[in-house]
KOLDO-381610 format. One record per residue: z negated, x negated, y of N, C-alpha, C, CB in turn; residue number from 1. Coordinates in steps of 0.02 Angstrom, whole numbers, plus 50000, padded with zeros to 5 digits. Each point is the difference from the previous one (the first is absolute). Glycine has a CB too. Example, Ala and Ser with C-alpha at 12.3 -4.5 7.8 and 13.67 -1.06 7.14 Angstrom:
BEGIN
+-------+-------+-------+-------+-------+-------+-------+-------+-------+-------+-------+-------+-----+
!  n.c3 !  n.c1 !  n.c2 ! ca.c3 ! ca.c1 ! ca.c2 !  c.c3 !  c.c1 !  c.c2 ! cb.c3 ! cb.c1 ! cb.c2 ! num !
+-------+-------+-------+-------+-------+-------+-------+-------+-------+-------+-------+-------+-----+
! 49610 ! 49340 ! 49716 ! 50000 ! 50045 ! 50059 ! 50000 ! 49955 ! 50060 ! 49938 ! 50095 ! 49941 !   1 !
! 50098 ! 49923 ! 50112 ! 49997 ! 49958 ! 50059 ! 49963 ! 50039 ! 50055 ! 50108 ! 49941 ! 49968 !   2 !
+-------+-------+-------+-------+-------+-------+-------+-------+-------+-------+-------+-------+-----+
END
This chain:
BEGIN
+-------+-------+-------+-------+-------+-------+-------+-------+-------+-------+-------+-------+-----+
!  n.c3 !  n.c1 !  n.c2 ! ca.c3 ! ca.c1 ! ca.c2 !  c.c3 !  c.c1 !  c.c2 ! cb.c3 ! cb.c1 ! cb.c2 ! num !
+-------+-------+-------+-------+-------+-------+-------+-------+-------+-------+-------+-------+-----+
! 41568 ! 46064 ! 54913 ! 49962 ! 49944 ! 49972 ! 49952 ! 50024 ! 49946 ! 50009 ! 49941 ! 50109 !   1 !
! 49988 ! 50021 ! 49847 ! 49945 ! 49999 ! 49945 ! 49967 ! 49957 ! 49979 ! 50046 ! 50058 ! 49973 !   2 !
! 49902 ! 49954 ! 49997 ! 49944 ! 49923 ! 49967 ! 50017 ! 49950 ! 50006 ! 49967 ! 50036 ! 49925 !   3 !
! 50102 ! 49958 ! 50052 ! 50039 ! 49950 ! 49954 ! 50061 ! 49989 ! 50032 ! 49953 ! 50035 ! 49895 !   4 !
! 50077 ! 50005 ! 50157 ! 50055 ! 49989 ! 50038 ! 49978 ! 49991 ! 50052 ! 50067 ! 50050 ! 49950 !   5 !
! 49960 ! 49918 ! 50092 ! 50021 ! 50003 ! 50080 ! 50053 ! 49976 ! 50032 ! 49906 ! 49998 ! 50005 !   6 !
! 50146 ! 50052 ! 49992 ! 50072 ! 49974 ! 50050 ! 50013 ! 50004 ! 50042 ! 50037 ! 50007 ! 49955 !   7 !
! 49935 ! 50040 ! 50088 ! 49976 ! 50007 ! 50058 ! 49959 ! 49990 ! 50044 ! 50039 ! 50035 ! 49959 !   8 !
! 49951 ! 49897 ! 50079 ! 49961 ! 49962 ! 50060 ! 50025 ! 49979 ! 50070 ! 49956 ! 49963 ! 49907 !   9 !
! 49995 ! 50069 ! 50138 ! 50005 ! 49949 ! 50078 ! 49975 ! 49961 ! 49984 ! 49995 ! 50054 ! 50086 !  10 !
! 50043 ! 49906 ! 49968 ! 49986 ! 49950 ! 50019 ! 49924 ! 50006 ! 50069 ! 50152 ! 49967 ! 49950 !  11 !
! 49861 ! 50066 ! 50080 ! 49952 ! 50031 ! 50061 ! 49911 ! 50040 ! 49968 ! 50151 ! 50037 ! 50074 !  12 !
! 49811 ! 49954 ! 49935 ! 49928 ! 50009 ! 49988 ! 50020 ! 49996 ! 49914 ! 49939 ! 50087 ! 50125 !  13 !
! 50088 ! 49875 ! 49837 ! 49994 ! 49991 ! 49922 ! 49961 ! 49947 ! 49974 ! 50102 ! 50044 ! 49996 !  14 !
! 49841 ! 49970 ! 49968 ! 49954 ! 49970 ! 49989 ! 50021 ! 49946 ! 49929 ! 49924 ! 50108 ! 50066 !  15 !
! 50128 ! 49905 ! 49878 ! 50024 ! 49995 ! 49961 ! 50001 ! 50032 ! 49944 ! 49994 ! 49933 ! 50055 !  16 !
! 49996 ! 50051 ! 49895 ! 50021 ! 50042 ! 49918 ! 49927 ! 49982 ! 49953 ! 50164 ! 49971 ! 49995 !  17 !
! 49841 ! 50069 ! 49984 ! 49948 ! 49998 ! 49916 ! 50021 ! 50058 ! 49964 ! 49880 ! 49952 ! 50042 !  18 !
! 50135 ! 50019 ! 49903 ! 50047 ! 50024 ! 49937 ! 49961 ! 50005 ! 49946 ! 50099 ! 49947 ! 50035 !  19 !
! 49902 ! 50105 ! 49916 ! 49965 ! 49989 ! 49937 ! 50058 ! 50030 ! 49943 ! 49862 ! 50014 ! 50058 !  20 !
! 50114 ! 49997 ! 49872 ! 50018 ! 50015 ! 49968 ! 49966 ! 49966 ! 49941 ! 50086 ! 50035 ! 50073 !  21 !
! 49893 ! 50034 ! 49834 ! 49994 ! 49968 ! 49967 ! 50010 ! 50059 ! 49928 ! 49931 ! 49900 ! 50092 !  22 !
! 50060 ! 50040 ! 49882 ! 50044 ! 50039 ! 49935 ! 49959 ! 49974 ! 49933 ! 50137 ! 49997 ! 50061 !  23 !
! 49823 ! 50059 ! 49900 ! 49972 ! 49994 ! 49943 ! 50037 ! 50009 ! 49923 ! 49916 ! 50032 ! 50086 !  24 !
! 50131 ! 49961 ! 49916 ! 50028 ! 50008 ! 49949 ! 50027 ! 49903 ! 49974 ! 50035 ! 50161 ! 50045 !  25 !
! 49976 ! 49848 ! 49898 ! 49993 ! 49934 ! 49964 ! 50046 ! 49976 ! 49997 ! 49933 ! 50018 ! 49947 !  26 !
! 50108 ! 49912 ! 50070 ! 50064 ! 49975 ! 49964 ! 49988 ! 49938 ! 49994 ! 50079 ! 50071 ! 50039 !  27 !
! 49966 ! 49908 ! 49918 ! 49985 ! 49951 ! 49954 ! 50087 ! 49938 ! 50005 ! 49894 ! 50113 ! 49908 !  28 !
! 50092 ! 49826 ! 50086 ! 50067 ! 49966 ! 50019 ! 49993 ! 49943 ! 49945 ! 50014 ! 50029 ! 50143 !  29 !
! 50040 ! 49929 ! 49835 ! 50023 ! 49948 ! 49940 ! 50022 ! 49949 ! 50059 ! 50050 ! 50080 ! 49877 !  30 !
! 49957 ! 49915 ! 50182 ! 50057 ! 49983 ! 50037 ! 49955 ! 49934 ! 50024 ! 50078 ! 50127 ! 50036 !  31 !
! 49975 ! 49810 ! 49942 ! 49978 ! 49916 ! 50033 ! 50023 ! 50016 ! 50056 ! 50012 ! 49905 ! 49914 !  32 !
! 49998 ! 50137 ! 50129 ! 50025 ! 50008 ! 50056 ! 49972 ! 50053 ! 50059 ! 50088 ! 49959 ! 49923 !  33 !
! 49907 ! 50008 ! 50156 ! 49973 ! 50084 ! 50024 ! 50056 ! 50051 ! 49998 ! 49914 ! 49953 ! 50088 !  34 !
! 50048 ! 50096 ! 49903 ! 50006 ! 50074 ! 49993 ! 49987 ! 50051 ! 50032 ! 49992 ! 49966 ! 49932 !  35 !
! 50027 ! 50087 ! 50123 ! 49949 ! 50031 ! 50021 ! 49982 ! 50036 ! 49948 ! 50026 ! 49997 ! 50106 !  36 !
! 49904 ! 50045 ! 49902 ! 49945 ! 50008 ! 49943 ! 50020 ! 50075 ! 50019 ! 49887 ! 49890 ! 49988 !  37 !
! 50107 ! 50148 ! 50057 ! 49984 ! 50080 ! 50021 ! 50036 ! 50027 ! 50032 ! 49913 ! 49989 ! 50000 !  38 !
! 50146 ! 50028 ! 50003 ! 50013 ! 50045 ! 50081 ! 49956 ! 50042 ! 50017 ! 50108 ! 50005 ! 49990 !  39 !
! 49847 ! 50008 ! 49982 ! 49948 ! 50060 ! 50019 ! 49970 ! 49981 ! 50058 ! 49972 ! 50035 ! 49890 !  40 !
! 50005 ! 49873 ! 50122 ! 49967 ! 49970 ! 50036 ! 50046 ! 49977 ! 50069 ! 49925 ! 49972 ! 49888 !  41 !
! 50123 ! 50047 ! 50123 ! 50044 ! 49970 ! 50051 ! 49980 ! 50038 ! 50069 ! 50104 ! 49972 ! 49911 !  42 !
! 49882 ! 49992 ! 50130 ! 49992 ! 50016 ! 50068 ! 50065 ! 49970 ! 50051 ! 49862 ! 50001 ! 49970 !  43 !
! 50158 ! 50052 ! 50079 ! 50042 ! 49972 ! 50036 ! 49995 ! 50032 ! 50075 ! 50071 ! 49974 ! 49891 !  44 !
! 49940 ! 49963 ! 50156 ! 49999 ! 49983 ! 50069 ! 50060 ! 49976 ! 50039 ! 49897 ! 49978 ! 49965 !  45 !
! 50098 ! 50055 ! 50092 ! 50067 ! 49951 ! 50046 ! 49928 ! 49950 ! 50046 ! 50148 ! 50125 ! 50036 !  46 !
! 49859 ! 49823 ! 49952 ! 49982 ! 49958 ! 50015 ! 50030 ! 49933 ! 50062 ! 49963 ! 50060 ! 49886 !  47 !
! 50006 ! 49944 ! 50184 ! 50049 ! 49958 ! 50051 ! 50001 ! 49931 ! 49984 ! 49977 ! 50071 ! 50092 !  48 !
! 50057 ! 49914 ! 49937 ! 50017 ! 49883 ! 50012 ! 49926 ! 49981 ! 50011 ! 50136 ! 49975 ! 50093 !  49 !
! 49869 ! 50008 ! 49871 ! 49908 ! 49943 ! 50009 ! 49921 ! 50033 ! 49992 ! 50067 ! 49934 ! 50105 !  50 !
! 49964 ! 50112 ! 49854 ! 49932 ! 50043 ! 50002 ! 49979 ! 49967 ! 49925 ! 50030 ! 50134 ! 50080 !  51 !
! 49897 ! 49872 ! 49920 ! 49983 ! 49952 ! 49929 ! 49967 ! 50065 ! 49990 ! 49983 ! 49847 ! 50006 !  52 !
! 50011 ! 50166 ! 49925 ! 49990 ! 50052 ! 49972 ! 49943 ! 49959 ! 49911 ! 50150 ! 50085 ! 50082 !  53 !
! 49811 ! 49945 ! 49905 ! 49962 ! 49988 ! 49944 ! 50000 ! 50038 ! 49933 ! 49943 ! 49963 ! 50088 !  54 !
! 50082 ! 50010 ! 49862 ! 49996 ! 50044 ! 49948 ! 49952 ! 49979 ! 49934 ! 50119 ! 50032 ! 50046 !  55 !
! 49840 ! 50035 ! 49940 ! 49936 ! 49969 ! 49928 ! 50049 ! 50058 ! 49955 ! 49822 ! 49968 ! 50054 !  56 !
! 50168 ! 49990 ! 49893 ! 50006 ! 50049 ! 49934 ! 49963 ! 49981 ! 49958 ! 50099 ! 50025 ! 50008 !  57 !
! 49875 ! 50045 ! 49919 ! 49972 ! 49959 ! 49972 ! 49990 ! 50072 ! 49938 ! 49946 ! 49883 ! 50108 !  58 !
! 50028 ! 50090 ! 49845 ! 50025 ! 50035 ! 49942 ! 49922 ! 49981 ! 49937 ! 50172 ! 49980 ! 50038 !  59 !
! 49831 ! 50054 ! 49902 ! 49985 ! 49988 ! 49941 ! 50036 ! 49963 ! 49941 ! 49953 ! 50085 ! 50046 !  60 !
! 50056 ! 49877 ! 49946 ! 50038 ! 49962 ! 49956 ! 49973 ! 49957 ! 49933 ! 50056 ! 50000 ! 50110 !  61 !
! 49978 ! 50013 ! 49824 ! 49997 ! 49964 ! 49961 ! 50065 ! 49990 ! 49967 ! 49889 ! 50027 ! 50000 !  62 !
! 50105 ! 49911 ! 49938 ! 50053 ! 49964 ! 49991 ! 49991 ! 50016 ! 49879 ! 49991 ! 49880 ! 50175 !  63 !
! 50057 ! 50150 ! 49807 ! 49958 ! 50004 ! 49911 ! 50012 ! 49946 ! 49985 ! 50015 ! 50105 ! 49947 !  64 !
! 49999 ! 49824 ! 50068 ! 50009 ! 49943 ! 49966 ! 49939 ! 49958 ! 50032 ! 50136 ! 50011 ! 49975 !  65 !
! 49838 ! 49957 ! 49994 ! 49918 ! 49945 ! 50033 ! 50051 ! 49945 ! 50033 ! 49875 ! 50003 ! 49882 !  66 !
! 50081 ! 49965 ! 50144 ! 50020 ! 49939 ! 50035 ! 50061 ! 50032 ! 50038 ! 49958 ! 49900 ! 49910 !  67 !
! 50062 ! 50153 ! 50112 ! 50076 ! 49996 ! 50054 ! 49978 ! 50012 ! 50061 ! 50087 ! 50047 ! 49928 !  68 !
! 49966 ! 49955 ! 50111 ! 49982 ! 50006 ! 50067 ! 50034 ! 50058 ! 50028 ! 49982 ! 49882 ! 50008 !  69 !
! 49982 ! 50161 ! 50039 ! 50032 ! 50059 ! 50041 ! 50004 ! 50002 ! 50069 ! 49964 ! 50054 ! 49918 !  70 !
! 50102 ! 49941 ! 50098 ! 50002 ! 49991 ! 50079 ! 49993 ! 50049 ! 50051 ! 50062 ! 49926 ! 49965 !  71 !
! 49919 ! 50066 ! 50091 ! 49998 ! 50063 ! 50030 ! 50032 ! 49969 ! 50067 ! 49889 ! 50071 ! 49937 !  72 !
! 50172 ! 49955 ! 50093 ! 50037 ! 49975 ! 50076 ! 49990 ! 50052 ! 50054 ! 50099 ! 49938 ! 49939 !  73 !
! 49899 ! 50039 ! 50095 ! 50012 ! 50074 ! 50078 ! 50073 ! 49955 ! 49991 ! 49860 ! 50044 ! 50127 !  74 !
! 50182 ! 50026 ! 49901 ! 50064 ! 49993 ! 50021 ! 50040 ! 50059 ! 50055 ! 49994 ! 49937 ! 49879 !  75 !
! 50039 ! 50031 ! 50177 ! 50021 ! 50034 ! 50034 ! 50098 ! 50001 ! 50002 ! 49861 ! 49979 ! 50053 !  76 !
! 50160 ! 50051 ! 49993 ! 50074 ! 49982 ! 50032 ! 50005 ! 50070 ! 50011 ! 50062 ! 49889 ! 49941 !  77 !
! 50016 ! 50100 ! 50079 ! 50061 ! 50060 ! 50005 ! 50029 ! 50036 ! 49951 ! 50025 ! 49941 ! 50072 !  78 !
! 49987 ! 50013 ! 49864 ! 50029 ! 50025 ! 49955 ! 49963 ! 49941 ! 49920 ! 50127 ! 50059 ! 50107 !  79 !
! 49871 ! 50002 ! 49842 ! 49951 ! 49998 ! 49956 ! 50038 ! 49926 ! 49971 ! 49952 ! 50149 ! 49976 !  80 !
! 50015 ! 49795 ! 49992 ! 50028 ! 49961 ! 49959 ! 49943 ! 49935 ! 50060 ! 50162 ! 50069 ! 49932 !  81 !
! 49813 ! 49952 ! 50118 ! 49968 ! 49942 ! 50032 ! 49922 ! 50007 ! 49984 ! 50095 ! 49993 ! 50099 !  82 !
! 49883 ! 49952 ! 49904 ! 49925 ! 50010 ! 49981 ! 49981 ! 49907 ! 50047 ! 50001 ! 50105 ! 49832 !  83 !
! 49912 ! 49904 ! 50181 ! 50000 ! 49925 ! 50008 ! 49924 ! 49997 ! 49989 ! 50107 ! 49970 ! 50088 !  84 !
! 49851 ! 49997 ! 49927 ! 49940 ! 49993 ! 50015 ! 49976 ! 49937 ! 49948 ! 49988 ! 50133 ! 50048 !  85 !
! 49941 ! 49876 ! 49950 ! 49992 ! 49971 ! 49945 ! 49991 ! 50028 ! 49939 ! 49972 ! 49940 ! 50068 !  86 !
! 50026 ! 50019 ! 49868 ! 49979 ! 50049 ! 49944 ! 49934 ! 49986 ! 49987 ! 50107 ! 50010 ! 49946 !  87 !
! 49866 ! 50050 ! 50046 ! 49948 ! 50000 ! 49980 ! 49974 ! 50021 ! 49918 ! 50006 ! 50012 ! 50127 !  88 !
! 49968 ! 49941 ! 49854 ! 50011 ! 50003 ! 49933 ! 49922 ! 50029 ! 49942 ! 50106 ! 49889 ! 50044 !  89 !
! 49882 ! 50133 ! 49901 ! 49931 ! 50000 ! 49954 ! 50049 ! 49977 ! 49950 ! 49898 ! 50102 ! 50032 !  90 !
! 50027 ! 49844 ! 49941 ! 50018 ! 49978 ! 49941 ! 49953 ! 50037 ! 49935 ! 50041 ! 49883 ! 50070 !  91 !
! 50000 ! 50154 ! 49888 ! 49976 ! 50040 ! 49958 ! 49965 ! 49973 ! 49941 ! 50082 ! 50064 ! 50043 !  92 !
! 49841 ! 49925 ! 49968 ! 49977 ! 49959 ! 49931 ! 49971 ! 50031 ! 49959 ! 49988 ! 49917 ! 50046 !  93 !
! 50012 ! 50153 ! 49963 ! 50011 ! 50060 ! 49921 ! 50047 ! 50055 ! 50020 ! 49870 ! 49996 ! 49949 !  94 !
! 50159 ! 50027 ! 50011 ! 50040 ! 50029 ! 49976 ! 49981 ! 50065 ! 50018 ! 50029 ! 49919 ! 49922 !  95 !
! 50039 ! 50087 ! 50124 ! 49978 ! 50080 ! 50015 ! 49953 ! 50021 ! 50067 ! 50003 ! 50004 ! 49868 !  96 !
! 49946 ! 49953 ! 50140 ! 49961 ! 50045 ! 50038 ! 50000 ! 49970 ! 50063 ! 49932 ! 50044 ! 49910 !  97 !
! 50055 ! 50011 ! 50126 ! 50029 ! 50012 ! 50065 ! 49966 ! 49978 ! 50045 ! 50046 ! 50083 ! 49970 !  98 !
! 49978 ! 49898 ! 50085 ! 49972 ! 49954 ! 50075 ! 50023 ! 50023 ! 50061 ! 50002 ! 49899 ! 49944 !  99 !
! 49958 ! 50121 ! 50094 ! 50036 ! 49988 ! 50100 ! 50026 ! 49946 ! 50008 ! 49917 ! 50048 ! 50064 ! 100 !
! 50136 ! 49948 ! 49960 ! 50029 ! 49966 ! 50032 ! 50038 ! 50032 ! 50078 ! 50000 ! 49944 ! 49872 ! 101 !
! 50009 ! 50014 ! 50187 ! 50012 ! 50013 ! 50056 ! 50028 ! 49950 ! 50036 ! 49925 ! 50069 ! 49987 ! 102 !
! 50143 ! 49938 ! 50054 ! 50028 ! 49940 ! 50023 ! 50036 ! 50034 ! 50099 ! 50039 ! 49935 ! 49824 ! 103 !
! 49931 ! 50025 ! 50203 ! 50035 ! 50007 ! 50073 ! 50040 ! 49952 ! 50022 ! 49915 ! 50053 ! 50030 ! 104 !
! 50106 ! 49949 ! 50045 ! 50045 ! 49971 ! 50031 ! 50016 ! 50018 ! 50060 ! 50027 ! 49981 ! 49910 ! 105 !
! 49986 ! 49984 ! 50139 ! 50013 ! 50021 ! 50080 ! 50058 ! 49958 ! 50008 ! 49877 ! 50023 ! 50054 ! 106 !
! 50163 ! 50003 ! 49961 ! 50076 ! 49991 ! 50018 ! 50034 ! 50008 ! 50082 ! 50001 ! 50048 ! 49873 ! 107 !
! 50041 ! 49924 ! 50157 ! 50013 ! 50023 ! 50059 ! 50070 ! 50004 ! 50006 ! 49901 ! 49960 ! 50043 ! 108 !
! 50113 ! 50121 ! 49980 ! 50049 ! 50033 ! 49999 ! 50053 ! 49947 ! 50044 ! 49929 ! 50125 ! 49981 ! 109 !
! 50165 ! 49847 ! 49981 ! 50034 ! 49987 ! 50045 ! 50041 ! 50025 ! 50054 ! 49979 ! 49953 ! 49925 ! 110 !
! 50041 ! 50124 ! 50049 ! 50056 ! 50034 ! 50039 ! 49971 ! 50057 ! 49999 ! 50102 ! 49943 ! 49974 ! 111 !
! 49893 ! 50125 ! 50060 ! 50009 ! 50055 ! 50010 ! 50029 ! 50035 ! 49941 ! 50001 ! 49968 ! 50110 ! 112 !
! 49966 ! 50057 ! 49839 ! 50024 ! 50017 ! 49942 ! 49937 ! 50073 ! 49980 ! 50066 ! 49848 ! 49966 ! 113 !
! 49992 ! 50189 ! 49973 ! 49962 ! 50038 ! 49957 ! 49980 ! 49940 ! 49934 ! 50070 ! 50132 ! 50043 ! 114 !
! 49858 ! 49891 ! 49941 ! 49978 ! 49950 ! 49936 ! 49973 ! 50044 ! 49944 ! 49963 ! 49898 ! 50078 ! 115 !
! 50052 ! 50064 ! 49857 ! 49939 ! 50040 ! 49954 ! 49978 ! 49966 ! 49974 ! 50031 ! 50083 ! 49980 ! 116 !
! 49899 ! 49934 ! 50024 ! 49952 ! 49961 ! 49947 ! 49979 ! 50025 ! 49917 ! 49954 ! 49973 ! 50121 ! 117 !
! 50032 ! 49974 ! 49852 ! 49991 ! 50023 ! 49927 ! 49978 ! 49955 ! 49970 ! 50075 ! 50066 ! 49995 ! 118 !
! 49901 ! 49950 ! 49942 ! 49955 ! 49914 ! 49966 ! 50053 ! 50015 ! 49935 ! 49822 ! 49982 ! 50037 ! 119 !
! 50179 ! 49959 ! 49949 ! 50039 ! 49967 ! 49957 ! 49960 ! 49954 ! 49923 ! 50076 ! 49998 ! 50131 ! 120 !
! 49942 ! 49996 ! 49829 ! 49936 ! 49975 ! 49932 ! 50084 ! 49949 ! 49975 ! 49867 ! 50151 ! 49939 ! 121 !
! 50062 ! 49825 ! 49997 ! 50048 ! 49959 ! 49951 ! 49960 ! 49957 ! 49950 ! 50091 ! 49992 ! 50092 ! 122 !
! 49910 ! 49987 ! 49856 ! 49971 ! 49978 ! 49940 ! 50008 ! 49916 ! 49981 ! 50025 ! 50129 ! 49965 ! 123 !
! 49946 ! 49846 ! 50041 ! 50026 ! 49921 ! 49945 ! 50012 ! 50028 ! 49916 ! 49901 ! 49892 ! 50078 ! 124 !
! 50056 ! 50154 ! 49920 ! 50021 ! 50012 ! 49913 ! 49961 ! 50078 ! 49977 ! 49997 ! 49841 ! 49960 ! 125 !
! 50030 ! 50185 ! 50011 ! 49972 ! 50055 ! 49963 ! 50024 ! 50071 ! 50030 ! 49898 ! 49922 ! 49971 ! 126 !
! 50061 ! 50122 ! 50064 ! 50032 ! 50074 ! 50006 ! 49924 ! 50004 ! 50075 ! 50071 ! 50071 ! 49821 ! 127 !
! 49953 ! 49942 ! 50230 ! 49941 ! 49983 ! 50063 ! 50008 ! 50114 ! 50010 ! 50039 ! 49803 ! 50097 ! 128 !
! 49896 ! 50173 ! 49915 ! 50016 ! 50087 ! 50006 ! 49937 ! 50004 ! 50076 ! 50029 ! 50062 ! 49821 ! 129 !
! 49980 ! 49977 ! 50234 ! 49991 ! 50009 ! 50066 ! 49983 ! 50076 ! 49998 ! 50080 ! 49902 ! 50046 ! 130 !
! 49863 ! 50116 ! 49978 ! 49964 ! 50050 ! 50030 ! 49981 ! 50031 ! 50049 ! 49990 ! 49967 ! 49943 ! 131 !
! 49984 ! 50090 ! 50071 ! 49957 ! 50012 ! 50075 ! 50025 ! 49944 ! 50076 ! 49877 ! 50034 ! 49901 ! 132 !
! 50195 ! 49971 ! 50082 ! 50019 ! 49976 ! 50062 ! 50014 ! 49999 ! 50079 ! 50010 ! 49995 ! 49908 ! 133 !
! 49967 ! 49974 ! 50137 ! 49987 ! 50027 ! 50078 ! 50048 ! 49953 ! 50031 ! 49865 ! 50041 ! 50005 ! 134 !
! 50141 ! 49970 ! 50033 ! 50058 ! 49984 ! 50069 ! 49988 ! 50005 ! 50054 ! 50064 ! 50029 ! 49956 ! 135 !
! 49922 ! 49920 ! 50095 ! 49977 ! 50010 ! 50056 ! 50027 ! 49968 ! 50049 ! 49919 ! 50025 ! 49951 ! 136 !
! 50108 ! 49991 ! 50106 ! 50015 ! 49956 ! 50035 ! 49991 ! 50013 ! 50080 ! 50069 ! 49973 ! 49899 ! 137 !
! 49908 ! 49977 ! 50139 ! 49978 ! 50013 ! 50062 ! 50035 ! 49955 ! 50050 ! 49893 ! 50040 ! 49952 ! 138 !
! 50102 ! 49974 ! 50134 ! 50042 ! 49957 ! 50037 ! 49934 ! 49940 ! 50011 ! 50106 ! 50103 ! 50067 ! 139 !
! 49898 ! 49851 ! 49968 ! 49973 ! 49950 ! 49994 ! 50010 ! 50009 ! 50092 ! 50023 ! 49930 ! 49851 ! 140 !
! 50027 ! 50049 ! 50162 ! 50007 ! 49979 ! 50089 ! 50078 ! 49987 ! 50018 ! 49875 ! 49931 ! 50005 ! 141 !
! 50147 ! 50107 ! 50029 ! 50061 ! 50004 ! 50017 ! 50001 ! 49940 ! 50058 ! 50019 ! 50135 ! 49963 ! 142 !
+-------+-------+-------+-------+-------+-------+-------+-------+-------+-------+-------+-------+-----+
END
């Protein structure tokens, strides 16, 4: 097990999971669409049937076009291409300069599965660029 992994859990005296991961390096997305933003930031868990689990992410973000919008998603599954939550969005009313932004979510596990988590971005217009990004995710109550 590590920070950021755990595939290995009892069921017997297991208290649950807390996961981190984060990644300072910069990327930047064009995409009307989510995206994941980092593999740097991916945390992954085998996670049981009905266990609700909580995930925050949250980042530095700006957008070089005024007036656009930069999304920020938590997203989980099995296999990469799934994302859900809400979006969480800044609306960029100068150019360029940069804002916290932070978006969570508590989810409850359906099946007995390995999961990975990861945050996911996306733009209404211009070039969204994402920073100092963290990953966190904790069990909630099995």
């Amino acid at each position: 097990d590590q920070p950021d992994t755990r595939w290995v859990r009892s069921w017997i005296n297991e208290t649950g999971v807390i996961l981190t991961r984060v990644s300072s390096t910069t990327v930047a997305t064009t995409s009307g669409t989510p995206i994941e933003l980092d593999s740097a930031v991916r945390c992954f868990a085998l996670l049981w049937a009905n266990e609700q689990f909580h995930q925050t992410i949250s980042c530095s973000c700006f957008n070089n076009t005024a007036g656009a919008l930069t999304y920020l998603i938590p997203g989980w599954g099995n296999s990469f291409g799934s994302y859900y939550g809400l979006q969480q969005y800044m609306h960029q009313d100068t150019a360029t300069y940069a804002r916290s932004i932070s978006n969570s979510a508590t989810i409850q596990n359906a099946t007995d599965q390995a999961v990975i988590f990861s945050m996911w971005g996306q733009v209404g217009s211009g070039t969204g660029s994402y920073a100092y990004k963290s990953n966190s995710i904790m069990t909630v109550r099995r």
